[in-house]
N, C-alpha and C positions, 0 to 999 in steps of 0.2 A: 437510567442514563444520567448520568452525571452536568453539570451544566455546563461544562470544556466540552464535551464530546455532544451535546445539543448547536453548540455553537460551529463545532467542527462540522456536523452532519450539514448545514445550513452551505456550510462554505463547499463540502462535499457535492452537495445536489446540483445546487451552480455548475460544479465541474462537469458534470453526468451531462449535464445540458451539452457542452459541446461534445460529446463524445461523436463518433466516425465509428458504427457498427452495421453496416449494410447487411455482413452475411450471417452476425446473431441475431441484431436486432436489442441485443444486449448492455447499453450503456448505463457504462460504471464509472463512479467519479470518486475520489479518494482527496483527503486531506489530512498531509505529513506536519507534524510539530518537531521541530528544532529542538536539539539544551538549549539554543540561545532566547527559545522564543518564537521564533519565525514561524509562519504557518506555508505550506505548497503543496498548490495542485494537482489533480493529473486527473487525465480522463482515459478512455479503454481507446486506441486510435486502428481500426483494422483496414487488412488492405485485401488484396483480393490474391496476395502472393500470403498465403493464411500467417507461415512462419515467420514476414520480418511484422506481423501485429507485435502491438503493444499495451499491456493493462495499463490502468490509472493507477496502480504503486510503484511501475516503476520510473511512468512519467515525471512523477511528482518527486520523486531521487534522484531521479537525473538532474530535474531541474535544480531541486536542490543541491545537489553538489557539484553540477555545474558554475554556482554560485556561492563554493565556498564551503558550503555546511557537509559537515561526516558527522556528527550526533543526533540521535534523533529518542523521542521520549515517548510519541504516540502517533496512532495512525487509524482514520478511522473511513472505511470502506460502503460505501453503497450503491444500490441500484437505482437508475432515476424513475423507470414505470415503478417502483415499488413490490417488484417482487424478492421474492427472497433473497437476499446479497447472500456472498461468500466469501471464506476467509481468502487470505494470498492464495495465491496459484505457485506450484512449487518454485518457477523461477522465481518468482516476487520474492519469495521468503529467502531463496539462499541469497539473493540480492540485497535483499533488505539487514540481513541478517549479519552480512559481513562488515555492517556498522554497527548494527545497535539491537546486539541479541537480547535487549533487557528491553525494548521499546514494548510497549505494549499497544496490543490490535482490536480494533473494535470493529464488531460487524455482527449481523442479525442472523440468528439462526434459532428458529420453529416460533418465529417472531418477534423476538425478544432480543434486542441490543445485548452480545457477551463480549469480557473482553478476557483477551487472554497474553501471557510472553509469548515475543515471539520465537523464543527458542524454544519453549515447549509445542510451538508448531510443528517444529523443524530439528528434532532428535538428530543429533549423531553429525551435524551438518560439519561438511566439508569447506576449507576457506583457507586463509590467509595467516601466519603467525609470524608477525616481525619479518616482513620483508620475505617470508620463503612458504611456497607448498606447503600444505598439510592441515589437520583436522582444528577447528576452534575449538579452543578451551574453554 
């Protein structure tokens, strides 16, 4: 683990703290970095109508581009009990991915911080080209 994504995990776990998961019991907290810099939160927010939940990466993209920011460079994902995190969840990624197919993701798997692009998550992904329908480039 690198010591950006030591500092990011820190800011992450924070997040996980407020998460709102009643019916997994599963809080996740995630922390977005900017091109510009900026770092943003998100945690896991679930309701009890399952499908308007929400993960901690797409909170932390809204927020941020709520506020401006469409680049982003890394993103690093975890569980606050400390069980096994996981990588985005398919919407996260085509979400995430219609900004910043080159960001890279960090997240634990068979215990071990890996980080990977996040287009290599997400093959063949569907999106936006210049203002019209169709596949990313």
């Amino acid at each position: 683990m690198t010591f950006e994504q030591r500092a990011l995990l820190g800011r992450a776990r924070e997040a996980a703290r407020y998460a709102h998961a009643p019916a997994s019991g599963f809080k996740v907290g995630a922390a977005l970095v900017t091109l510009s810099g900026k770092t943003f939160t998100g945690c896991n927010v679930e309701s009890s109508a399952y499908s308007v939940s929400i993960c901690a990466e797409r909170v932390a993209l809204y927020k941020a581009v709520s506020e401006g920011e469409r680049g982003f460079s890394d993103l690093l994902i975890v569980a606050q009990d400390g069980e096994e995190d996981s990588p985005p969840c398919g919407a996260c990624r085509q979400a995430l991915l219609e900004f910043s197919p080159d960001m890279r993701v960090a997240f634990r798997e068979n215990g071990e911080f890996v980080t990977r692009k996040l287009a290599d998550l997400l093959p063949d992904a569907f999106g936006w080209k210049e203002g019209e329908h169709g596949r990313l480039v």
